[in-house]
C-alpha positions in Angstrom: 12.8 3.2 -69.2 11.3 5.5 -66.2 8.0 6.1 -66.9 7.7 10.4 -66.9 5.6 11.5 -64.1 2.3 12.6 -65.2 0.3 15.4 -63.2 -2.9 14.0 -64.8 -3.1 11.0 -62.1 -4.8 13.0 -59.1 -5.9 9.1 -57.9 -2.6 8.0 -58.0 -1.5 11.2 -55.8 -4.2 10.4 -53.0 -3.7 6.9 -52.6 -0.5 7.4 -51.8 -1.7 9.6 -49.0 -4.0 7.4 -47.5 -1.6 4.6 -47.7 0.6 7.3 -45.3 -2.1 8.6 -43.1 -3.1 4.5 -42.9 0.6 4.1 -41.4 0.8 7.0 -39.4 -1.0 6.3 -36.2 1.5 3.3 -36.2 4.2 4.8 -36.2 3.7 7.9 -33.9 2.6 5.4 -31.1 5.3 5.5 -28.1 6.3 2.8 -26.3 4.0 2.8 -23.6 0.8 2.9 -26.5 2.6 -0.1 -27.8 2.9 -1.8 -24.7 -0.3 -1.4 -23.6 -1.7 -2.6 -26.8 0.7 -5.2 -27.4 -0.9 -6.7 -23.7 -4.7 -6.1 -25.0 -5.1 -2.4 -24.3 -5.5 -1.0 -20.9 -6.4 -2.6 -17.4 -8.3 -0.9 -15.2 -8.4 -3.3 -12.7 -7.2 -6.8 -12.0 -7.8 -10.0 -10.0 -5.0 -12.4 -9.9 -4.7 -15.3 -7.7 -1.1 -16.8 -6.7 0.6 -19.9 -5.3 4.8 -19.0 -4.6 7.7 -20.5 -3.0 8.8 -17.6 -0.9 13.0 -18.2 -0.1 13.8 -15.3 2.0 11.8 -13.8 5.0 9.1 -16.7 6.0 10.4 -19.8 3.8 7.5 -21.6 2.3 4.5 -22.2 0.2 2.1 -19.0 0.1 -1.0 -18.1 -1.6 -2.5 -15.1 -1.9 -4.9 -12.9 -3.9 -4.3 -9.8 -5.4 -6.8 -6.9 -6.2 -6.3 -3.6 -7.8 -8.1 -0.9 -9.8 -6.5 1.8 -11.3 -4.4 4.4 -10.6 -3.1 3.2 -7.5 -5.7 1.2 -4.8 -5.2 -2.7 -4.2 -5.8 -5.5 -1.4 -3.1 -8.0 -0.6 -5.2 -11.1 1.2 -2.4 -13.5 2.2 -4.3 -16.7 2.9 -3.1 -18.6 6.3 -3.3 -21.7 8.3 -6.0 -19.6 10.7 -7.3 -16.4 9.0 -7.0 -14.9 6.2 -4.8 -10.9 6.7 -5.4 -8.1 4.3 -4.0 -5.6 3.8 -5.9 -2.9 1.6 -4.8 0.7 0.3 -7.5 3.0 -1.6 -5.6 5.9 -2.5 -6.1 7.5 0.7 -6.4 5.2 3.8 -4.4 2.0 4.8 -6.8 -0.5 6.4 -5.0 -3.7 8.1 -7.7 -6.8 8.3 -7.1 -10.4 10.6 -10.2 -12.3 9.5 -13.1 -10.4 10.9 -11.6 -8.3 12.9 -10.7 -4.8 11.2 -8.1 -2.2 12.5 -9.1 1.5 12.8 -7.9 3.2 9.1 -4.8 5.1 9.2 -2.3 7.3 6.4 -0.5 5.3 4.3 3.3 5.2 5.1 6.4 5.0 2.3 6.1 1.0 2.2 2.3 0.8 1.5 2.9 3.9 -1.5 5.5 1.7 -2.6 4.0 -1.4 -3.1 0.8 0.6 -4.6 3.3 2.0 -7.3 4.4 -1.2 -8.3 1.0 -2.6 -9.0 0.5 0.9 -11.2 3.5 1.0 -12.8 3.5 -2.6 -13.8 0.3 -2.2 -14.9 1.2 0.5 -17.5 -1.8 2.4 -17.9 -0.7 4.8 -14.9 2.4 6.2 -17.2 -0.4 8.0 -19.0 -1.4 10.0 -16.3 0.0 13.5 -15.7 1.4 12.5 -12.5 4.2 10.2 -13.9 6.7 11.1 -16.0 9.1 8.7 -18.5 11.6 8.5 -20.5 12.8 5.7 -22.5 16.4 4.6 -21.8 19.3 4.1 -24.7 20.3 0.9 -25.6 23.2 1.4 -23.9 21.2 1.0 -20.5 19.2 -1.8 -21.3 19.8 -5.6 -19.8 20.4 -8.6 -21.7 17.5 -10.0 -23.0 15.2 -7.1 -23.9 14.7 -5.2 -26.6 13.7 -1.7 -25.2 12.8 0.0 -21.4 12.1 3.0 -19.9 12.7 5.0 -16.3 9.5 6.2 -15.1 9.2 8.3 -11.6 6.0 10.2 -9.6 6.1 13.6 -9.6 6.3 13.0 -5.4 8.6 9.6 -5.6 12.0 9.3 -4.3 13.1 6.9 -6.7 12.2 5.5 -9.9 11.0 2.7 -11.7 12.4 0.9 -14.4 9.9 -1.4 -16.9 11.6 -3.4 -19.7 9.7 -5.0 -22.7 10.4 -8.1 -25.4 10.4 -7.1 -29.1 6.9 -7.6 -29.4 5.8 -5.0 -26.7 5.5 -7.6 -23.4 6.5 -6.5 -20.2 8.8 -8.9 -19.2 10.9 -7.0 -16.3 10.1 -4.7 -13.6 12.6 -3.0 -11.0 12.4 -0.5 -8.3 12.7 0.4 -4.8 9.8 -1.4 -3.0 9.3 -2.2 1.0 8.5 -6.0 1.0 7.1 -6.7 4.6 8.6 -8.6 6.8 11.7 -8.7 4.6 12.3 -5.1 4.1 12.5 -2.6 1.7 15.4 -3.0 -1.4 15.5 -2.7 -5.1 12.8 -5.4 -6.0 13.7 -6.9 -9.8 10.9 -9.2 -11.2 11.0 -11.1 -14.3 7.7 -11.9 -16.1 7.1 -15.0 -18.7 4.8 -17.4 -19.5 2.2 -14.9 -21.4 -1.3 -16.1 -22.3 -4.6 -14.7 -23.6 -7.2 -14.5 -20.8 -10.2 -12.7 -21.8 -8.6 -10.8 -24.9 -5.2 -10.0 -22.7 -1.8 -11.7 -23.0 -0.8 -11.7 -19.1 2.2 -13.1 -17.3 1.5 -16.5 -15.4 5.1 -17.3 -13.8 7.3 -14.6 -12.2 10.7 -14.5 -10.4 11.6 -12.0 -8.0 14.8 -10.8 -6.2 15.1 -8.2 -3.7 19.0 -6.9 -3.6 19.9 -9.0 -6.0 18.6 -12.4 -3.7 16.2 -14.5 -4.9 13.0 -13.6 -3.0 10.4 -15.7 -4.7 8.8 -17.8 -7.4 5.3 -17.3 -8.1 2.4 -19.2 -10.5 -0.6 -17.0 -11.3 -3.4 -19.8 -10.8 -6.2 -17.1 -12.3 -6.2 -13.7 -13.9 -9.6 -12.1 -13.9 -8.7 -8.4 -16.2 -10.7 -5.8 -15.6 -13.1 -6.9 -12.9 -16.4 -5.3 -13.0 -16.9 -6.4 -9.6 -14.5 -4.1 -8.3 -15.4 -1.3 -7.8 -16.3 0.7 -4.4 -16.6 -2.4 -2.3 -12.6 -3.0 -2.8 -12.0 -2.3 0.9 -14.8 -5.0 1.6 -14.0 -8.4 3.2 -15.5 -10.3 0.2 
């Protein structure tokens, strides 16, 4: 028999509530708020240090380091034989560094904006800002081997990007028209894996990158340091 429904159980009534306001924030959460949280919530700033086997361009074992705080400033320092070159963007001015000696600052051009909206976008917390809008795509438009993605593009951008995430909320593809000096510019398609939990975030350590569909590279994140509290005004410094 089914119990009658009895008005006299106000408790019963509100519990049920909470139990729906409890799910609700949940649920309502797109899929950038799940990504970002799924990663460790967001990063405003990053340190990451990398060893790669470069195929196209200059062949060969590189390092480098890679700085950026949020929305869109970074510095590239590619390390050499002789001295180290930088190449640092703040959101305004493009500064190109060999070892100690420092070129006057100039505008960026497309490339540097490029490569600046690649380490925002695939840092996720930048599709939260009123200058970018996304959508997320249909399955229909999705690769193999993910379970959702989105199309994201600047309100000045010529093209967009595309981000692609696992079923748990992981980044775990990137693609988008990026200039890649000395190689040139292309559709760059990166593939992130090898996730672990530095400092409370779950963060890529191996990637593999094709530009036009050739394989460009192979990098090994030696060290992640998320949000940096050293970076901060100095990040056009030398140090």
């Amino acid at each position: 028999m089914i119990p009658a429904y009895e008005e006299s159980r106000p408790w019963l009534v509100a519990a049920v509530a909470l139990v729906a306001l409890a799910g609700a924030p949940a649920c309502s959460r797109n899929l950038v708020e799940r990504a970002i949280d799924a990663r460790g919530g967001p990063l405003h700033s990053y340190r990451k240090e990398v060893d790669a086997t470069v195929e196209i361009g200059i062949p060969g074992r590189w390092s480098w380091e890679v700085v950026f705080r949020e929305p869109d400033s970074f510095r590239w320092s590619l390390h050499t034989f002789g001295e180290d070159q930088r190449l640092i963007y703040d959101g305004e001015r493009v500064v190109h560094q060999l070892g100690s000696a420092t070129l006057p600052p100039s505008p960026p051009d497309d490339g540097v904006r490029s490569q600046a909206r690649w380490f925002a976008v695939t840092s996720l917390d930048i599709l939260e800002r009123p200058e970018v809008r996304w959508e997320e795509l249909p399955p229909s438009e999705l690769p193999p081997g993910v379970a959702r993605g989105l199309r994201a593009r600047f309100a000045d951008g010529p093209s967009p990007f595309e981000l692609y995430f696992d079923p748990g909320g992981l980044l775990v593809r990137a693609r988008g028209r990026v200039e890649v000096q000395p190689v040139g510019a292309g559709l760059l398609d990166a593939a992130f894996s090898d996730y672990r939990f530095i400092d409370g975030f779950r963060l890529p350590f191996s990637g593999v990158y094709r530009l036009d569909g050739e394989l460009l590279m192979r990098e090994s994140i030696r060290r992640w340091r998320p949000n940096d509290p050293t970076i901060g005004s100095e990040l056009l410094s030398t140090q």
